[in-house]
C-alpha positions in Angstrom: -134.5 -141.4 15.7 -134.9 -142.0 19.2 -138.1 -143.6 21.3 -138.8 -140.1 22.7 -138.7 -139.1 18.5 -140.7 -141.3 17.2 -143.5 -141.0 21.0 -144.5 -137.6 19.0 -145.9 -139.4 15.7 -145.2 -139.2 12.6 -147.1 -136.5 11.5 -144.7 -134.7 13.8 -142.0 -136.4 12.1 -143.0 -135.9 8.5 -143.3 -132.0 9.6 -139.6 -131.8 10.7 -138.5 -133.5 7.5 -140.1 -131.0 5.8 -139.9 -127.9 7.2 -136.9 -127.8 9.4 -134.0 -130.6 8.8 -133.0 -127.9 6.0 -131.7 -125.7 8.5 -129.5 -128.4 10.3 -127.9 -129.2 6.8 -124.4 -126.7 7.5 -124.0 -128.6 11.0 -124.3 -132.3 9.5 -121.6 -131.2 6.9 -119.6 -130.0 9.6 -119.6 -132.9 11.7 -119.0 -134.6 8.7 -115.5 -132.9 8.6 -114.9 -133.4 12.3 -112.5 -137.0 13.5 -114.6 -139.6 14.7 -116.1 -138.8 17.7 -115.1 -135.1 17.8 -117.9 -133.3 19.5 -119.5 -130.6 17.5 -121.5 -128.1 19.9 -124.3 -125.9 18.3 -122.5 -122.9 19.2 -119.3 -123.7 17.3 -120.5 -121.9 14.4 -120.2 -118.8 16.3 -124.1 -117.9 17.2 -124.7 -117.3 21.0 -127.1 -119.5 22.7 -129.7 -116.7 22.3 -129.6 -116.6 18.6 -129.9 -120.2 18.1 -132.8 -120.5 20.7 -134.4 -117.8 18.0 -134.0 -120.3 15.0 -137.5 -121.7 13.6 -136.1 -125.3 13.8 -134.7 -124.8 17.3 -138.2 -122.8 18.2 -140.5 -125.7 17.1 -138.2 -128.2 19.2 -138.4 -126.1 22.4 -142.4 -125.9 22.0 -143.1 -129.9 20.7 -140.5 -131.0 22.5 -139.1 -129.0 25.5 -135.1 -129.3 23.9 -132.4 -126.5 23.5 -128.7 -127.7 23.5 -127.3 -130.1 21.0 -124.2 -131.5 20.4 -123.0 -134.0 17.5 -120.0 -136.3 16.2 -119.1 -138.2 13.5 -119.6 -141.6 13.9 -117.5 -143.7 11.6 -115.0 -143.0 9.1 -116.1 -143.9 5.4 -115.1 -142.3 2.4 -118.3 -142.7 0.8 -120.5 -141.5 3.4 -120.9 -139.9 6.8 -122.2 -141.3 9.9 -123.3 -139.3 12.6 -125.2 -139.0 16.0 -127.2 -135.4 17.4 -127.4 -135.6 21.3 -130.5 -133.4 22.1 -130.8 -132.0 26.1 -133.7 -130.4 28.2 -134.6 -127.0 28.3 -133.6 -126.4 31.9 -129.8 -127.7 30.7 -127.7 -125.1 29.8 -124.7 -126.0 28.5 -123.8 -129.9 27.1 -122.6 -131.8 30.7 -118.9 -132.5 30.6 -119.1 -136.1 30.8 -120.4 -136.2 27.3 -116.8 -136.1 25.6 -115.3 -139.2 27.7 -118.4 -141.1 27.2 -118.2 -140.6 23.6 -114.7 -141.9 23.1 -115.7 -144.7 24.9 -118.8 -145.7 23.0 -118.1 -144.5 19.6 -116.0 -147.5 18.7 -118.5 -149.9 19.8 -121.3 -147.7 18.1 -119.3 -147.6 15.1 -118.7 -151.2 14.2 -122.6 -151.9 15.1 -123.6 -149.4 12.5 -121.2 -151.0 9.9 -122.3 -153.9 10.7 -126.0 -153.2 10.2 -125.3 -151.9 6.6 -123.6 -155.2 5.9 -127.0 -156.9 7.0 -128.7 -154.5 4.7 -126.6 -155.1 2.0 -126.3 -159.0 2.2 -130.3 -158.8 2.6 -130.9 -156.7 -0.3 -128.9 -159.2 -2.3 -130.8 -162.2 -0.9 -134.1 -160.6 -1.8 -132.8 -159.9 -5.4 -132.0 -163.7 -6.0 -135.1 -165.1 -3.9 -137.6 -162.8 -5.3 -137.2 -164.6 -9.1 -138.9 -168.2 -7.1 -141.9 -166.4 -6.2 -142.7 -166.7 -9.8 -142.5 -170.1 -9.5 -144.5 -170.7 -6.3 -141.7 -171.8 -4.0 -141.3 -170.2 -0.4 -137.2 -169.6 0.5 -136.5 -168.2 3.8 -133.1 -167.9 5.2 -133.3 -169.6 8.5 -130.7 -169.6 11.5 -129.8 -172.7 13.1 -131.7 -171.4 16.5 -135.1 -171.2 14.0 -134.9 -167.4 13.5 -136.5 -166.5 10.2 -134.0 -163.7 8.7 -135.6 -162.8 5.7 -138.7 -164.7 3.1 -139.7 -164.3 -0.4 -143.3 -163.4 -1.0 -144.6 -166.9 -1.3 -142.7 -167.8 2.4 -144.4 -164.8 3.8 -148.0 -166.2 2.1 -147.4 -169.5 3.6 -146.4 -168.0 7.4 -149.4 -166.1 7.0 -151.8 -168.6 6.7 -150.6 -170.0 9.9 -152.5 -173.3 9.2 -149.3 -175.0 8.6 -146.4 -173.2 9.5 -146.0 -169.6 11.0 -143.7 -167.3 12.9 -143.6 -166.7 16.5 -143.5 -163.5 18.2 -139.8 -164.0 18.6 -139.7 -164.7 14.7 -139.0 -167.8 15.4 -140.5 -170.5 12.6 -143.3 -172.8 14.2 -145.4 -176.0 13.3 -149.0 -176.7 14.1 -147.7 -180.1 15.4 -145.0 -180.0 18.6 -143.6 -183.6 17.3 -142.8 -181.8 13.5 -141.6 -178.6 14.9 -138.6 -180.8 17.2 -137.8 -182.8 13.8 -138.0 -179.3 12.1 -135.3 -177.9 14.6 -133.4 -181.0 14.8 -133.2 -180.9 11.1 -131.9 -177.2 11.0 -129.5 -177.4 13.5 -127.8 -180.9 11.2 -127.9 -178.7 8.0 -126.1 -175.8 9.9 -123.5 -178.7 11.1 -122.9 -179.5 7.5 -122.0 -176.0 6.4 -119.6 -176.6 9.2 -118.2 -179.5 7.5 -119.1 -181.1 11.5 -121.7 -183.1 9.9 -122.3 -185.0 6.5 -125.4 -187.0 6.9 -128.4 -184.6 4.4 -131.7 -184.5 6.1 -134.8 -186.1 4.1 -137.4 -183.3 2.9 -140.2 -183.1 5.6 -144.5 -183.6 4.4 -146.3 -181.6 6.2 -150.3 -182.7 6.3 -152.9 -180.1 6.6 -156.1 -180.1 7.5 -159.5 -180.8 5.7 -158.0 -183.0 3.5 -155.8 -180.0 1.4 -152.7 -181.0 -0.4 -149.5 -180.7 1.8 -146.5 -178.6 2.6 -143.0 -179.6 1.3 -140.1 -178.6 3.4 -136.7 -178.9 2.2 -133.7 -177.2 3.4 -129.7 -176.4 1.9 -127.2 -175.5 4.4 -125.8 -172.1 4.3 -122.5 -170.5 5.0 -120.8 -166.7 4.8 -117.6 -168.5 3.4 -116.2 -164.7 2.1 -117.1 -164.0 6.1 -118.7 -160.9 4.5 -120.5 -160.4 8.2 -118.1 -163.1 10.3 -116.6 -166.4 9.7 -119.0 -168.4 12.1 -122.1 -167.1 10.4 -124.3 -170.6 9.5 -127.7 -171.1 8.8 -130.0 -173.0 6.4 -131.6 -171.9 2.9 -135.3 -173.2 4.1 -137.7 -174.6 0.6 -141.3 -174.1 1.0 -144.0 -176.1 -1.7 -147.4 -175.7 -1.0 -148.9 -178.6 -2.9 -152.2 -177.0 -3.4 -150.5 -174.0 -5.1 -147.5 -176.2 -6.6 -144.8 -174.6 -8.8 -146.1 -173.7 -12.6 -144.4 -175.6 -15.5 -143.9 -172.7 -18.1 -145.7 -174.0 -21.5 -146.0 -171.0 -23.1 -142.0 -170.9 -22.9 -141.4 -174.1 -23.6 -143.8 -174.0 -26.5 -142.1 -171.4 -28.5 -138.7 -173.0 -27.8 -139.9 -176.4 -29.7 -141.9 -174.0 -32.5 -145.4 -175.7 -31.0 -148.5 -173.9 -32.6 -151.7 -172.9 -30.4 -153.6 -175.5 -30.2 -150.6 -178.0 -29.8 -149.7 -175.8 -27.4 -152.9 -176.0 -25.8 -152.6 -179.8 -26.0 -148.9 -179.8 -24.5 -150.9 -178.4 -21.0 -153.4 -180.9 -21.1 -151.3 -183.6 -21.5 -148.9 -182.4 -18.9 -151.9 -181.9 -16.3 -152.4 -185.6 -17.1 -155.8 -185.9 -19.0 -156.3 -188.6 -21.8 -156.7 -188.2 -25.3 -160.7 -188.4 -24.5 -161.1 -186.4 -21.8 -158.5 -183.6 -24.2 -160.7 -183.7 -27.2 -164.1 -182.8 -24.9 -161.6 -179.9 -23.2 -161.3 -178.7 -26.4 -164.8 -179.5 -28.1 -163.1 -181.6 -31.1 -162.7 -185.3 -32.0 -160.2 -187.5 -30.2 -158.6 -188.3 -33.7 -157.8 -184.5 -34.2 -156.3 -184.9 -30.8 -154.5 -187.6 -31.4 -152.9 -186.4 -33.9 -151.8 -183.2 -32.0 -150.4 -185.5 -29.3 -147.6 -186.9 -32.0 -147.0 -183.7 -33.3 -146.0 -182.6 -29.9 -144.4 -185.6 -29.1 -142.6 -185.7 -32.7 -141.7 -182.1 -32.1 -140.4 -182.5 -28.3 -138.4 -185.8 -29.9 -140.2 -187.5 -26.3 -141.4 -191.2 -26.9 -143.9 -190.5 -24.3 -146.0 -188.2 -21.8 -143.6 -189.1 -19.0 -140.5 -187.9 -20.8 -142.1 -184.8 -22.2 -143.0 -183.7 -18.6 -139.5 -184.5 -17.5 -138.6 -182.1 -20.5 -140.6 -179.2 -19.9 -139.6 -179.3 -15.9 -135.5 -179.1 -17.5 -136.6 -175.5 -18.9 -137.2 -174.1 -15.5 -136.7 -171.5 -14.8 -139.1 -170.1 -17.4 -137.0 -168.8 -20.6 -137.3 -165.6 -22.3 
């Protein structure tokens, strides 16, 4: 809909959908028939202009909204679905101006395109938030980034991270932002190199950026993979960046539980596994778990026996190879 549509709120919207856009079902599945960009008047059904003004769709219009004649087309020319746009006039017009047809042949190919295009976006969106979606599980931030800075689209841990805005944020233009003017130019410079590479103009890979906070917190990770439409699904020049977000006081969870049942681990080795993995010593384990540090060393070389790791290092290195978590 329209500004002057969506002026009238939507309560007034809502009320339409429900009690009215019934009635204008026969005339959409007409201009669905019609060739693109055919008009289709309200009268072409055969109802003088008097009978119409008496319907209770075209009633509520003229009170809420001061509109009588209407006049449609088919927009685009899809198998699978129809496309369509409903020119509404003031009361004090009479009959749909002239000029309407010519201006419509004019604009419907333009208008067209745009609308496929849009869908495109949709879909290609939708997909991105299928695959990005699954890394909010494991605390990373994605956003798909154009070299000029616009943010496209986030996962829900980007979106947490931009919200905060004690780091990083969006601008009003959507454009991504850094507290610090210096950061934000290496930040820019960094995705306009990565957008270079998809290119193939560039092949020098840009180092991960730190990002300090304040008040001593743990800090932001930024790491970035070029990106490329190379099926041009949308169009061939279409670059940007695949933009990494790690907030280090939230950092990505290593899945135990998972890995634990993969290496047959029982509960309270299990339980060890964590500890050790969170770095604690045997000692500072066994008062964790309110038992003796042999008992916990002993658990340690079951785990370790188990794992087939010689040491804490390479059992950490293990249990980060199983992400993402497996079911």
């Amino acid at each position: 809909m329209s500004k002057f549509y969506r002026d009238q709120g939507q309560d007034f919207i809502d009320q339409y959908h429900r009690e009215y856009a019934h009635m204008e079902a026969a005339a959409w599945q007409e201009i669905a028939r019609q060739k693109v960009g055919e008009l289709y008047y309200d009268d072409a059904a055969g109802m003088t202009a008097s009978q119409l003004d008496a319907l209770p769709h075209y009633v509520h219009t003229l009170q809420r909204l001061n509109i009588r004649r209407r006049v449609g087309f088919r927009l685009t020319d899809n198998a699978g679905w129809s496309d369509g746009i409903a020119l509404a006039y003031d009361a004090s017009v009479q009959t749909v101006p002239a000029y309407v047809q010519p201006a419509v042949h004019s604009l419907v190919p333009h208008l067209g395109q745009a609308v496929d295009l849009g869908r495109t976006f949709l879909l290609l969106r939708q997909r991105y938030k299928a695959v990005i979606s699954v890394l909010d599980r494991l605390h990373v931030g994605i956003a798909i980034v154009l070299p000029n800075g616009e943010v496209i689209i986030t996962n829900n841990e980007a979106s947490r991270m931009l919200d905060q805005r004690d780091t990083i944020r969006l601008r009003h233009d959507r454009k991504i932002d850094l507290i610090d003017p210096d950061l934000t130019a290496k930040l820019y410079e960094m995705l306009r190199r990565s957008a270079r590479m998809a290119n193939g103009m560039d092949d020098v890979l840009t180092a991960p950026m730190r990002i300090e906070k304040k008040d001593g917190q743990k800090p932001l990770l930024l790491s970035m993979t070029p990106l490329r439409d190379v099926t041009a699904e949308i169009e061939s020049d279409l670059t940007g960046v695949i933009l990494l977000m790690i907030d280090m006081e939230t950092p990505p969870d290593l899945d135990v539980q998972s890995f634990a049942r993969l290496y047959g681990l029982t509960k309270a080795e299990t339980d060890v596994c964590a500890l050790m993995i969170e770095g604690w010593s045997t000692t500072i384990i066994a008062e964790k778990r309110s038992t003796s540090p042999h008992t916990v060393h002993n658990q340690v070389r079951a785990v370790l026996s188990k794992t087939r790791c010689q040491s804490r290092a390479q059992l950490l290195r293990l249990v980060i190879q199983t992400l993402p978590p497996i079911f």
